[in-house]
N, C-alpha and C positions, 0 to 999 in steps of 0.2 A: 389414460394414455398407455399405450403397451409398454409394458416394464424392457425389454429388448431395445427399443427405440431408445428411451429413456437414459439407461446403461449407455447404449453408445453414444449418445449426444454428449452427455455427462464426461465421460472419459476423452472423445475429440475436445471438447474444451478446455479440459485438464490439459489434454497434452499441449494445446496451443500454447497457453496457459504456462509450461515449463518452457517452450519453446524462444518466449517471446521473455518471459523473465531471464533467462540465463543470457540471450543477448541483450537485454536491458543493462547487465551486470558489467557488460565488454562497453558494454555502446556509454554508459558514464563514466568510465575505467579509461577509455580510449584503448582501448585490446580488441576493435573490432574493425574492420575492413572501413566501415561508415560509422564513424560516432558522438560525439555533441561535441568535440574540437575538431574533426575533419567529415565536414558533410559537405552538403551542396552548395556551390557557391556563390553569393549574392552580393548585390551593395550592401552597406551595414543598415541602411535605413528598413529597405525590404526586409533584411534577414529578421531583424526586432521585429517587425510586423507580422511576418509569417511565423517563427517562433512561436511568439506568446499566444497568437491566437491557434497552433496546436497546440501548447498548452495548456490555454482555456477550454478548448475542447474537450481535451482528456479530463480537469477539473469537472467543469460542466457535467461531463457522461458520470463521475463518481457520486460527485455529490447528490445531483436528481435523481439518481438510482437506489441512492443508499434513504431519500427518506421515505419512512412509516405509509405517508401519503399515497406516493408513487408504487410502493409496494403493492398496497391493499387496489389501487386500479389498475397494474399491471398483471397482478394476479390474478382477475374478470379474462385475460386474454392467455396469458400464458401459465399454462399447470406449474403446481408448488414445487411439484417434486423436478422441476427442470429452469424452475426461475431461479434459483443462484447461478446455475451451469450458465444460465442466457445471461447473465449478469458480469461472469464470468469470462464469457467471448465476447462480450460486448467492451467490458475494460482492456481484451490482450487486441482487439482489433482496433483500438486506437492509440494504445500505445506502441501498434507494429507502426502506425498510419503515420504518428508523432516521429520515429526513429527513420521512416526511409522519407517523410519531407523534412527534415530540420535542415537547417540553415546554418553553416559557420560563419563563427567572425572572431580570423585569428589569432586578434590583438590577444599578444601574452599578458595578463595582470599582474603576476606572480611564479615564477620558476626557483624549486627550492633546490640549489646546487649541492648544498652542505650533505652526505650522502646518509650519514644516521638522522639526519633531518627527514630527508626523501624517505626513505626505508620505515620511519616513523609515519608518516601520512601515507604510504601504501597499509600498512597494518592498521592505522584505523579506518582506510577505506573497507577493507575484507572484514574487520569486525563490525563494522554497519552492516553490511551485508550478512553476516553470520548472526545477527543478533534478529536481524528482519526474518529470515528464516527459522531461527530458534522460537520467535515469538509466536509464529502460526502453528505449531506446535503444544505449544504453553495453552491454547483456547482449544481448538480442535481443525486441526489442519486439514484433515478430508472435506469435513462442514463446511467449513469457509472458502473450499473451491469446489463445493456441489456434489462431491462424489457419494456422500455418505446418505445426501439426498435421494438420489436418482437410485441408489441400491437399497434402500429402504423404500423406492414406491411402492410396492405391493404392500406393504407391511408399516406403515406411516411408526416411527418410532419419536420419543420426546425430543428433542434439541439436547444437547447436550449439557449446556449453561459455562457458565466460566470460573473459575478459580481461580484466585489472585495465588498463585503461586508462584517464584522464581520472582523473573525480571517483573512479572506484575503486584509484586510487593515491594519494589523499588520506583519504578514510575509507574502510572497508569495507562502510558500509551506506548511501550517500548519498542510495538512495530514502525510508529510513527520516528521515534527517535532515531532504532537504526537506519531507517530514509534519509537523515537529515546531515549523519554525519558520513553517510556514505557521498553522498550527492558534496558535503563541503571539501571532502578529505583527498584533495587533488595535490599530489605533484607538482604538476605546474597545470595552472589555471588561465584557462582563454576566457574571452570576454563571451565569449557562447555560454559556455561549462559557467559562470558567475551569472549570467544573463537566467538558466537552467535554476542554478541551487536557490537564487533570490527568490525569484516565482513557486518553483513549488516548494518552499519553505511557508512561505507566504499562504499560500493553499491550503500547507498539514494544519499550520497554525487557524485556519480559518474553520476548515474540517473538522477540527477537534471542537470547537465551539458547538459548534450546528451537532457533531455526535453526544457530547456531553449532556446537550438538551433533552435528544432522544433517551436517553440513560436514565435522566433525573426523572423524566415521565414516566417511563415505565417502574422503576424501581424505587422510586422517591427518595426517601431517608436512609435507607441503605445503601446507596450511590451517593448521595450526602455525604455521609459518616467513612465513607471510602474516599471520596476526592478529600475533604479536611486532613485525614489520616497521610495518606501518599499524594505525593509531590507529580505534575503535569507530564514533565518532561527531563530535569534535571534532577539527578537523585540528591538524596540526601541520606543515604541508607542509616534508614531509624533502625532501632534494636528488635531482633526477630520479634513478629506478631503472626498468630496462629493463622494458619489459609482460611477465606473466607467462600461460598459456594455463592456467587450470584445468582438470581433466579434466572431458569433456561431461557428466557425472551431477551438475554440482554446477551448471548451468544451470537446470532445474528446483526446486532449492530454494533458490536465492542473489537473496533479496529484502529484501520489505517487503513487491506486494500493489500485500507483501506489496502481500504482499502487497498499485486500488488501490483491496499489497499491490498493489491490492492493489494496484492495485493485488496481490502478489505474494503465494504463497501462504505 
C-alpha cells in the first residue's frame, strides 16, 4: 500500500474520529443543537424501536470488529497498516449515523433542583469524560486510533503492549468505566438519556465479557493473576503494586472503543 495513501486515510479517520467524539460529548450532555433529550420527534413506541436498534447497530459494528476471528479475515481484504483507521471510521460513521437519527422522548425521570446537587452531577459527568480520555493515553492513544499504524507502514514496528499503570491498577477497564458514569451523570434525565445509559451500560458490561475472553486466550495466567488482583469496574484501591508490562498482543484488544471504544474495539 503507498505509505502517502495510508498516512492520509489514517489521519481523515482520526480527524472524523475527534470530530464525532467531542460531539458525542455535547450530544449526551445536551449542549448540542440535536441531542439524546432533544432529537427528532416520534411517538414513544417508534422512538424505543428506532433507538435501540441504532444502538444495536453501533454495538453490533464494535463488538464483530473487535474479535480475533474477524480481524484475521478482514485482514485477507484490508492491509494491517490501515485496518485500525478502517475500524476507526467505521465506529465514528455509526455513531455520527446513531446521533443525527435518535429519537426523543421527553418524559423527565428525574430533574435535580438542589443546585450543589446539579453542580455535583455536572462534575462527574466531565470526570467520566476526562477519565475516558485520560485512559487512552494510559495504553497508547495513537495505536488505538490507527495513527501510529499507518506512519509506521513502511517500517512495521512491535505494538506497543500495555501497562497497568495509573487508573489501570485501580480497575481494569477504566475507559469502560468513564462511559458509564458519564452516560449516568445527568442533571436532569429524560426517558431517552435513561433509555441511552441502560443499553449501553448493558453493552460495556457485555463487551467486557467477550474482551476478557480474548485477554485470557492470548495471555493466559498472566491476565488471570491481573483480573484476581484488580477489581472489573469498581475500585477498591489496594496498596500500591509495582506496574506490570502485558505482552504487546493484548494492546490491540484491551479496551472499551472500546472501544470510542471506542473509543476501543
Amino acid at each position: 500500500m503507498n505509505r502517502y495513501f495510508a498516512i492520509s486515510y489514517g489521519a481523515m479517520s482520526y480527524a472524523l474520529f475527534l470530530a464525532v467524539f467531542v460531539y458525542a460529548i455535547g450530544f449526551v450532555g445536551g449542549l448540542t443543537p440535536r441531542s439524546v433529550d432533544d432529537a427528532v420527534v416520534a411517538p414513544v413506541g417508534v422512538a424505543v424501536v428506532v433507538d435501540v436498534l441504532l444502538m444495536t447497530l453501533f454495538a453490533a459494528q464494535h463488538s464483530v470488529m473487535a474479535r480475533p476471528g474477524f480481524k484475521r479475515w478482514w485482514t485477507r481484504y484490508v492491509p494491517t497498516a490501515v485496518e485500525r483507521s478502517t475500524y476507526v471510521l467505521c465506529a465514528s460513521s455509526v455513531l455520527a449515523l446513531l446521533m443525527w437519527q435518535w429519537r426523543s422522548i421527553p418524559a423527565v425521570v428525574w430533574d435535580i433542583d438542589w443546585r450543589p446537587a446539579r453542580i455535583a452531577a455536572w462534575a462527574l459527568f466531565w470526570l467520566g469524560w476526562a477519565i475516558v480520555l485520560a485512559s487512552t493515553f494510559m495504553i497508547s492513544h495513537f495505536e488505538l486510533f490507527g495513527l501510529r499504524q499507518v506512519f509506521n507502514a513502511a517500517r512495521p514496528q512491535a505494538e506497543t503492549g500495555f501497562r497497568t499503570t495509573l487508573f489501570y491498577r485501580v480497575v481494569r477497564h477504566p475507559l469502560n468505566l468513564g462511559f458509564i458514569v458519564a452516560f449516568w451523570a445527568a442533571p436532569t434525565m429524560t426517558a431517552a438519556h435513561l433509555l441511552f445509559a441502560i443499553v449501553t451500560t448493558g453493552w460495556i458490561l457485555l463487551a467486557i465479557q467477550l474482551e476478557e475472553r480474548d485477554l485470557l486466550a492470548v495471555l493466559g495466567a498472566r491476565y488471570a493473576a491481573y483480573r484476581e488482583t484488580v477489581p472489573m469496574l469498581v475500585p477498591r484501591f489496594p496498596g500500591r503494586r509495582p506496574a506490570e508490562r502485558i505482552s504487546p498482543p493484548a494492546a490491540q484488544r484491551f479496551s472499551c472503543l472500546h472501544s470510542a471504544r471506542s473509543v476501543r474495539r
